[in-house]
Structure formats: C-alpha cells, structure tokens
C-alpha positions as CSV (number, residue, x, y, z in Angstrom):
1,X,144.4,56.1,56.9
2,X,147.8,56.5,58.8
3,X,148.4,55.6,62.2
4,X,151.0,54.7,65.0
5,X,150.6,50.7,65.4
6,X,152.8,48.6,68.1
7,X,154.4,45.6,66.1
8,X,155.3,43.9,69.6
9,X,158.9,43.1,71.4
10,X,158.7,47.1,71.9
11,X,158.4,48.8,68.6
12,X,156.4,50.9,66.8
13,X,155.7,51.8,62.8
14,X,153.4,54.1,61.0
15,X,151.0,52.3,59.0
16,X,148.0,51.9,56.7
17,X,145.1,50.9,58.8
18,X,141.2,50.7,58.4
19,X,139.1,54.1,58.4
20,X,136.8,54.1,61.3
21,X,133.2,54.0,60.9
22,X,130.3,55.1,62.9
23,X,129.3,52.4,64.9
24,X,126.7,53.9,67.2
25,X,124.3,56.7,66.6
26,X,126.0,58.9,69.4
27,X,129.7,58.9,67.7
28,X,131.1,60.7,66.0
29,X,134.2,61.2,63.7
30,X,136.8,63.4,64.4
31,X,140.2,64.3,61.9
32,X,143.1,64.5,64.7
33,X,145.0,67.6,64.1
34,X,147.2,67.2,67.0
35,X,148.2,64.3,69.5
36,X,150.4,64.2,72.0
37,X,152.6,61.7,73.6
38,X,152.0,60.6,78.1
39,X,154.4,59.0,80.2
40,X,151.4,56.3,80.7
41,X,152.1,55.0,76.7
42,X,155.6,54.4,77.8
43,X,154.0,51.8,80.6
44,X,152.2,50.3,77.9
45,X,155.6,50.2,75.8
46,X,157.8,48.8,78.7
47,X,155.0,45.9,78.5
48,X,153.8,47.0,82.1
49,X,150.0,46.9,81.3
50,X,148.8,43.6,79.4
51,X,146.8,43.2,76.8
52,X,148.3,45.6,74.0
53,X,147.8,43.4,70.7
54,X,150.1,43.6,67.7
55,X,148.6,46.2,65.4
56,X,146.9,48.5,68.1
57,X,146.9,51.9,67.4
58,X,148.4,54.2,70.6
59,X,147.7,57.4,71.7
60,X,144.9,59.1,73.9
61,X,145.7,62.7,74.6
62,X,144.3,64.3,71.2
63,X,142.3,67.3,69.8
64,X,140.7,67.3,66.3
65,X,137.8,68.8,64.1
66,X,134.4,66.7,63.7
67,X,133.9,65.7,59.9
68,X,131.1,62.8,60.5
69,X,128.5,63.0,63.2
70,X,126.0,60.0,64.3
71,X,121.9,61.0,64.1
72,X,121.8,61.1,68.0
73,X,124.5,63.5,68.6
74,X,123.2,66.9,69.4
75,X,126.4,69.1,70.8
76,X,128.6,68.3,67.6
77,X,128.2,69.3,64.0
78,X,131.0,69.1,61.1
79,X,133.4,71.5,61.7
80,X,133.7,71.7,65.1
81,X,136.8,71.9,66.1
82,X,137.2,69.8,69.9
83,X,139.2,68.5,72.2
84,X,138.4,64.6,73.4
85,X,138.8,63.5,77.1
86,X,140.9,60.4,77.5
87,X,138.2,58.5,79.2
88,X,135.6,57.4,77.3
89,X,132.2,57.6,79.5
90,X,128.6,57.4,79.0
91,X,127.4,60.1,80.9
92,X,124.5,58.2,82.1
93,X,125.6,55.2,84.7
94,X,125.6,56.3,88.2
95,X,129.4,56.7,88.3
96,X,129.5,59.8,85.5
97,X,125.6,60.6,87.5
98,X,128.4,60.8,90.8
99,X,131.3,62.8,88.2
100,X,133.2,59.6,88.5
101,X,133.6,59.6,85.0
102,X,136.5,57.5,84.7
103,X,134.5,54.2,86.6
104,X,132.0,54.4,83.7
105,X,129.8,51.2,83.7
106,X,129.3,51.3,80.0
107,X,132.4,52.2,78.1
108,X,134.5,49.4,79.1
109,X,133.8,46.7,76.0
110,X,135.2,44.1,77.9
111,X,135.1,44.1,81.4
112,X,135.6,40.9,82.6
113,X,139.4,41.5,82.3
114,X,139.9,44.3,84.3
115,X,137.2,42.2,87.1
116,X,139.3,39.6,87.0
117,X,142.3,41.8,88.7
118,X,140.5,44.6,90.3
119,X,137.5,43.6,91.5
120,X,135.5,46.0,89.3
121,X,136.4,47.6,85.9
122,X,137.0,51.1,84.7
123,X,136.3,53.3,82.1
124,X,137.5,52.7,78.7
125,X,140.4,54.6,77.6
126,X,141.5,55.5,73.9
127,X,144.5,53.8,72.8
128,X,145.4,51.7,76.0
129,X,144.8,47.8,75.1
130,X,141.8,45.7,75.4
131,X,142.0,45.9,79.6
132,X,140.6,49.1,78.7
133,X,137.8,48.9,76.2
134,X,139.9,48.1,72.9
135,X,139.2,51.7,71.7
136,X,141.5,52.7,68.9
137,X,144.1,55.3,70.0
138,X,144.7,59.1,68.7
139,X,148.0,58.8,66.7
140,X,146.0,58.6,64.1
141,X,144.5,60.8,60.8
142,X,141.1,60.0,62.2
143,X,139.2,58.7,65.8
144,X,136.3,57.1,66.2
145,X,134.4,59.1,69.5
146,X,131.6,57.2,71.2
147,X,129.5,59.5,72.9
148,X,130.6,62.5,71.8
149,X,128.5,64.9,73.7
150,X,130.1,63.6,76.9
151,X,133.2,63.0,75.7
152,X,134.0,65.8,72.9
153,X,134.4,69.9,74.3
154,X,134.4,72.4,72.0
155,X,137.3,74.9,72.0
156,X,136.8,78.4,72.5
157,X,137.8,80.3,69.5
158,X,140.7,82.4,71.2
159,X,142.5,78.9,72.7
160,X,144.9,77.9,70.6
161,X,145.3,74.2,69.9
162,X,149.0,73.8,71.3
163,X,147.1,74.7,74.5
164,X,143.8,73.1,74.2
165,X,145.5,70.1,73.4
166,X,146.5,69.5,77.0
167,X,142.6,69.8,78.3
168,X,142.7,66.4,76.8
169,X,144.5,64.7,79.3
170,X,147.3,66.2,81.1
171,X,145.3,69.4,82.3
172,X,142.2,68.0,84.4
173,X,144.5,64.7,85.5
174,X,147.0,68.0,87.0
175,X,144.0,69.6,88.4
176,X,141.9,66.2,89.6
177,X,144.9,65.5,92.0
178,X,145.0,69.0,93.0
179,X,141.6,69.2,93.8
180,X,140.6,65.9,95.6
181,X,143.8,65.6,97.0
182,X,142.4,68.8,99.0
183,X,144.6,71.8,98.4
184,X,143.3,74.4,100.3
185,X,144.4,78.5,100.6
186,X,147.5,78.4,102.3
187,X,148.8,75.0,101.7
188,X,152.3,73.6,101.5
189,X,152.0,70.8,98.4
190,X,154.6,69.1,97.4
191,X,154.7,67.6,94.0
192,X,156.8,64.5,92.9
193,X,157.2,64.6,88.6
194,X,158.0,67.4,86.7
195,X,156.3,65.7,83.6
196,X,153.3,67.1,82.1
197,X,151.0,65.7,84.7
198,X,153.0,67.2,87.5
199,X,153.3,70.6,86.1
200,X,150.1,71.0,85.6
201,X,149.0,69.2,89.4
202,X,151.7,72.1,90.7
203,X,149.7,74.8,88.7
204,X,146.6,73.7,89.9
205,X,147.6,74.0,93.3
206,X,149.1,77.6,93.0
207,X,145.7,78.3,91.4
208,X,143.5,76.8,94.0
209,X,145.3,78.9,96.5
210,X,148.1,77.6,98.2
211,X,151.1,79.3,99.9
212,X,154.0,76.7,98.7
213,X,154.3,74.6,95.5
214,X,157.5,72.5,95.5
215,X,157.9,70.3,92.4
216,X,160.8,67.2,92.9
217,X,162.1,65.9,89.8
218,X,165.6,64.8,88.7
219,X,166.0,66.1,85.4
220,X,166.7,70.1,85.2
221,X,165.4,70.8,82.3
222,X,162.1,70.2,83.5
223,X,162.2,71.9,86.5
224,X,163.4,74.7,85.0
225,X,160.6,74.3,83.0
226,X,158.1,74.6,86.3
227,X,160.3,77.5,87.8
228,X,159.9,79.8,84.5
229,X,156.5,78.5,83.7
230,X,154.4,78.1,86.3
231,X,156.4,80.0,89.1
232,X,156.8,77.4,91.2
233,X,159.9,76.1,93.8
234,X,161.8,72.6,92.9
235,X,164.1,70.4,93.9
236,X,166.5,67.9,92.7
237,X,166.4,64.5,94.5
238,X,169.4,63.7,93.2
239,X,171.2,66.8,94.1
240,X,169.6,67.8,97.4
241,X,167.6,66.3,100.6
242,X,164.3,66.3,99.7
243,X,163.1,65.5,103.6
244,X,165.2,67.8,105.3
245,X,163.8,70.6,102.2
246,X,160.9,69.6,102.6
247,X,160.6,70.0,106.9
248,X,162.3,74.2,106.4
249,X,160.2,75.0,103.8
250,X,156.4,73.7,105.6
251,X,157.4,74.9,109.2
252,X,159.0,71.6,110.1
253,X,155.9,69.5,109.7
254,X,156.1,68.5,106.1
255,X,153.7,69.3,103.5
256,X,150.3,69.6,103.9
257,X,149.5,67.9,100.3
258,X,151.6,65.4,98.8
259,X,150.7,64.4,94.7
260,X,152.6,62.0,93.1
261,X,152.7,62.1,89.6
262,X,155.3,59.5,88.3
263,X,153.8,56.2,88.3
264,X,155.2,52.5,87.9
265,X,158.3,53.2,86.5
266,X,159.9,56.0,89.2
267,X,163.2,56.8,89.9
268,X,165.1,57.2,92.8
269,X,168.2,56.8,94.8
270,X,169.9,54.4,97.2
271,X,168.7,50.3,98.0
272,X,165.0,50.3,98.1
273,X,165.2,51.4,94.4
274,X,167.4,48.9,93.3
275,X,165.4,46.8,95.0
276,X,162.6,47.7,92.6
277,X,164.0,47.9,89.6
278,X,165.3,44.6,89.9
279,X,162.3,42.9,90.5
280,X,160.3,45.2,88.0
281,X,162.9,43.7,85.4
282,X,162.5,40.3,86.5
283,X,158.7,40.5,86.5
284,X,158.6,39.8,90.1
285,X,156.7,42.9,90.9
286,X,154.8,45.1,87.7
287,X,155.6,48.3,89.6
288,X,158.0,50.3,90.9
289,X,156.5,52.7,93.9
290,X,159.2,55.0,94.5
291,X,157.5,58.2,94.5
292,X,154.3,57.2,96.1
293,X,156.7,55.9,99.0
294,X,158.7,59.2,99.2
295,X,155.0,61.1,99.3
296,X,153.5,58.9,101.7
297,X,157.2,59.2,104.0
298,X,157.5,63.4,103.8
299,X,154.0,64.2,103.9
300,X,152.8,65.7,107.4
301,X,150.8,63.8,110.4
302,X,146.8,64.3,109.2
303,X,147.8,65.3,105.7
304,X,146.4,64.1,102.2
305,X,148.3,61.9,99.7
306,X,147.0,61.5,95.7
307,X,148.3,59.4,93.6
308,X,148.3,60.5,89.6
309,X,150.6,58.2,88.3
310,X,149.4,54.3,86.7
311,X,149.8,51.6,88.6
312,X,148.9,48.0,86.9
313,X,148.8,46.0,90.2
314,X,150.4,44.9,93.7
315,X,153.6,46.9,94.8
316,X,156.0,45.3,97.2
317,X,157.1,47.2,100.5
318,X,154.4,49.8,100.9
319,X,153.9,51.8,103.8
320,X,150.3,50.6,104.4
321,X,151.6,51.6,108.6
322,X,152.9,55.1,107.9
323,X,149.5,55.7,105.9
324,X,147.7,54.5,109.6
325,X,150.3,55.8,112.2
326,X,150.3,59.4,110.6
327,X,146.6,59.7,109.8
328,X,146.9,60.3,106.2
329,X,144.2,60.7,103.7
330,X,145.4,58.2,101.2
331,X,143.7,58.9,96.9
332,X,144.1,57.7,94.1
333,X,141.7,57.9,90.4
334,X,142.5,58.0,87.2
335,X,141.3,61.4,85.8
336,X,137.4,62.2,85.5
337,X,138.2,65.3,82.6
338,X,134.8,65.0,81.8
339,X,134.4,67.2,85.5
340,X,136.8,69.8,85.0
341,X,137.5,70.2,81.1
342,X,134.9,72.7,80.5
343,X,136.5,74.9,83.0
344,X,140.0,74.5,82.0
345,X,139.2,75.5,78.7
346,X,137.6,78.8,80.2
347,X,141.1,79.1,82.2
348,X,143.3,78.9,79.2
349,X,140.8,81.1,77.3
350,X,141.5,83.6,80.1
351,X,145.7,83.3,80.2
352,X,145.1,81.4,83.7
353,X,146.0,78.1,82.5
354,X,148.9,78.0,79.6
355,X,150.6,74.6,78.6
356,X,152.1,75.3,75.4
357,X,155.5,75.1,76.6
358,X,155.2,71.2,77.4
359,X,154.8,71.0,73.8
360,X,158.8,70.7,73.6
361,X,158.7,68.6,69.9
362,X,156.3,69.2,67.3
363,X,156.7,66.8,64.3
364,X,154.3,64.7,61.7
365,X,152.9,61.9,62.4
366,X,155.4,59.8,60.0
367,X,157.7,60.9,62.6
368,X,155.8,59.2,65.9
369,X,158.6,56.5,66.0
370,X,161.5,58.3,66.4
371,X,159.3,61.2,68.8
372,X,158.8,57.9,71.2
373,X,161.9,57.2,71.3
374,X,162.9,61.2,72.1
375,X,160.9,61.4,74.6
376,X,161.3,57.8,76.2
377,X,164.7,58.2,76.8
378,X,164.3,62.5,77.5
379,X,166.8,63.3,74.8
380,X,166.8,66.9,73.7
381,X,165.2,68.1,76.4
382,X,161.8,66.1,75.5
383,X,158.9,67.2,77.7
384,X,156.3,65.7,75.7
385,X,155.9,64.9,71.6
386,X,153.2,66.5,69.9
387,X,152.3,64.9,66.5
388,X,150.6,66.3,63.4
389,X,148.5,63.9,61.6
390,X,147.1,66.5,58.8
391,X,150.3,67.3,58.3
C-alpha cells in the first residue's frame, strides 16, 4: 500500500510499504478515506520529539471504513464506516476504568522510553515514533486498529466525513481543555491558537456556557476563521495589547479560563522569545513556552490554566511563582477522545459542533508532501491538510 514515510534530515515521500495485518484478535482493519494533518506532526518534523525512525509512516487524526475485523471484536463489522481516536487505549487498565484514556497502561509497546523521561508512560499514539507505542500512522491506504471497540466510533449516517473527521483528534482535544480546564456559565476564557485545536477549545467553551470567548493568534486568516465560524472575539498579539485587552474585556481581573493551544514551537514578540528560539535552535532547551507563559501571566488571581499544546520536556523561565502567588489551577493532558467522542459525534449530527471549514486543503495522498509543506509554513491560507488515500 501507499503511505506518507519520513526519509529523515526533515523530509517526507509517499511510498510502497507493507499491508498491515491483524495482529490481535481485537483489531481491526480500517481503509482510511480521509486524514488530516496537526500542528503536533510538525513537532515531530522539526525533530522536537525523538524517536521518529526513517521509514515511519505519520499521521494520527484519520476516519476510515472497516474492511477486516479480528474474532473478538464485537462493535465493528465490514463496512462500517468510523472515525479512530488518536490514542490508542485498552479500555480495561485503571487509567481508561478512571476516563484517563490517554495514560493507558497497555497500549504503549515500549514503555521503558517514555519512563525513562517522565517518570511513567503514556498511551500509545498512531503515527508519533516509538516514545509512543511505534503504531503505524494514518497517512496511509490502510491502519491497523488495536482495540477497536474502544478505540473505533461509528459515524452517524447524517455526519459528513469532512466533519467527523475532526472527532478524531482536534474535536475532543478542543473540548478536553474546555472542560477540565473548568469553563463554567458565565466565564471569560481566553484562548491562545487559532489552529484547529484552538478553534475548537474556543467552541467548546461558548458551548459549555460562557459569556466571553477571546481567541489570540497572529495570523488573520485564522481568526477570521474563528470570528465567522464559531462567533467568537480575537485578537492579534502582534497588532494589539493582549493584557491591557484582556483586563477591559473580563472586568479588569483577567480571564477566568486561560487554554493554551500552541505548544513547543510558539510565537511571540519582544526578548523572552528570542530568548527561546534561540536556544530551541541550539538544542539547549526542546521547547519554546511562549503561550503557556502569556496564559499563566494574563490569567486572573484563583483562575484555571490548561495546557493543549505538546511539550517533549523541561522549559526554561517558567513562572512556577505566578502559578503559586495567584492561586491558579495549573492542567495539562493530552486528550482522552475516547471520553467525549461519542458525544461530539451527536453534536455535529445535531449542527452544534461543525468543523468543516478547518478543512482549508483537500488533496490525494500522492500529494501529502507538498500539503506538509502548505501548511508548515501557512501558505495559502493553510488551516489544516486533509488527504484522500482512496483517492
């Protein structure tokens, strides 16, 4: 079959690899009809998360119709047509017993990796190197799922898959940092990324109840994006003071909510990220904390802080003290979709939830190459690159 391998030194080529096969009795196989492209590949890409081998297939956001099933699956017959969670969890461990889905016990095919760094290891993830399970990604004309009845949700009929695409990944990490990052009626939340991710943590909020949604980007396209969207208010950090915005529009205490969605490789303005980027480049420090430090800074006394975006490892200059002095709440998880996928899909079968229109680029998967490139460097107004593997 056809798939989106990394050759190394940063590049990428659509090649012949192996089928996959059932290896367990609770996988099955699924023929990708669409996969999507996520900020967190570009990490991978950049050569900010180790481990990625020569010849590993990328991708992990990715919807698809079953066409082989294992003898213990019992959700899942040929035909189906699903969407996959990122994560790859058992179900059974008492993390996904707690809905902690992404801190499976049992996904992660090599653990000691991620123990040797953190402490403790994670879930597997499709497409993200051996630090997370080694699972083949989804830019390709067929995935191997392991336990598919946790992992695989069938689409409602009326969904469309340019929507239920985003249930995959994008949709319940948006609404995970929404959600335990404590949005409540009446909120102020502030939102740093106008990615995928972010717009769908802003829509979240607005749906959960809160007054104010303010989404902080520097690239207009996307915000317009958010403002025509998802209704929501932005601002441009490079155009406008995000603190002193921030202070009029919450009552002059800052927002109650503050979700950063951006990650290891943020931007900003002025020293501190200089600073960064310089020793990011060196290799002196594997991430660059920008936007955590902005959400941490403008987020009210006795307010909650989540953090979306992937960070590898130690960050230089955080605000551990403003986290203690202003008695925030301080998050941070990787998405458990396995929690609120089911209900998305009922959203977007409703009109509640729609994320078509982060699908900026459609193209086949011959194309995945020059897409990554698109939307690494946000050229043509990228928002995110679907690709077609069925053509």
């Amino acid at each position: 079959m056809k798939a989106l391998v990394w050759q190394g030194a940063n590049e990428l080529a659509v090649t012949q690899v192996p089928d996959p096969q059932l290896r367990n009795e609770q996988d099955v196989i699924i023929r990708v009809r669409k996969t999507v492209t996520c900020g967190s590949d570009l990490h991978l890409l950049g050569g900010h998360i180790p481990f990625l081998s020569r010849g590993d297939v990328l991708g992990h956001e990715f919807l698809g119709e079953v066409v082989e099933v294992g003898p213990q699956v019992r959700r899942h017959t040929v035909g189906d047509r699903v969407v996959v969670c990122s994560f790859v969890s058992c179900g059974r461990c008492w993390y996904c017993q707690q809905q902690q889905f992404s801190l499976c016990d049992n996904s992660t095919t090599d653990p000691v990796i991620a123990e040797s760094d953190r402490g403790f290891a994670p879930a597997g993830c499709y497409g993200y190197s051996q630090a997370l399970g080694g699972f083949a990604g989804s830019h390709a004309e067929y995935v191997r799922v392991p336990y598919a009845d946790q992992g695989a949700f069938t689409v409602p009929d009326g969904v469309s898959d340019e929507r239920a695409l985003f249930a995959s990944d994008a949709a319940p990490t948006g609404w995970m940092g929404a959600d335990l990052g404590g949005v409540r009626p009446g909120d102020v939340v502030a939102v740093w990324g106008a990615g995928g991710v972010g717009q769908m943590a802003a829509r979240a909020a607005v749906l959960l109840g809160a007054e104010r949604v303010i989404v902080i980007d520097r690239l207009d396209n996307r915000l317009r994006m958010a403002e025509t969207s998802l209704g929501v208010e932005t601002l441009n950090y490079q155009t406008h003071d995000v603190g002193g915005e921030l202070l009029e529009r919450s009552g002059g205490r800052g927002p109650d909510v503050c979700i950063e969605a951006v990650g290891m490789e943020s931007h900003g303005t002025g020293q501190q990220f200089w600073y960064d980027q310089i020793k990011q480049q060196l290799r002196l420090e594997s991430d660059r904390p920008v936007a955590a430090r902005d959400a941490i800074h403008h987020c009210r006394k006795g307010g909650n802080v989540f953090l979306l975006g992937v960070y590898a490892g130690p960050v230089d200059r955080f605000p551990l003290g403003a986290v203690l002095s202003k008695g925030l709440t301080l998050r941070g998880a990787r998405q458990h979709g396995h929690r609120y996928i089911p209900m998305l899909l009922e959203r977007m079968a409703r009109g509640e939830l729609v994320t078509e229109h982060l699908a900026t680029h459609t193209m086949p998967l011959d194309q995945a190459p020059q897409g990554y490139e698109m939307f690494k460097n946000k050229t043509d107004g990228c928002v995110r690159a679907v690709f077609e593997p069925a053509g």
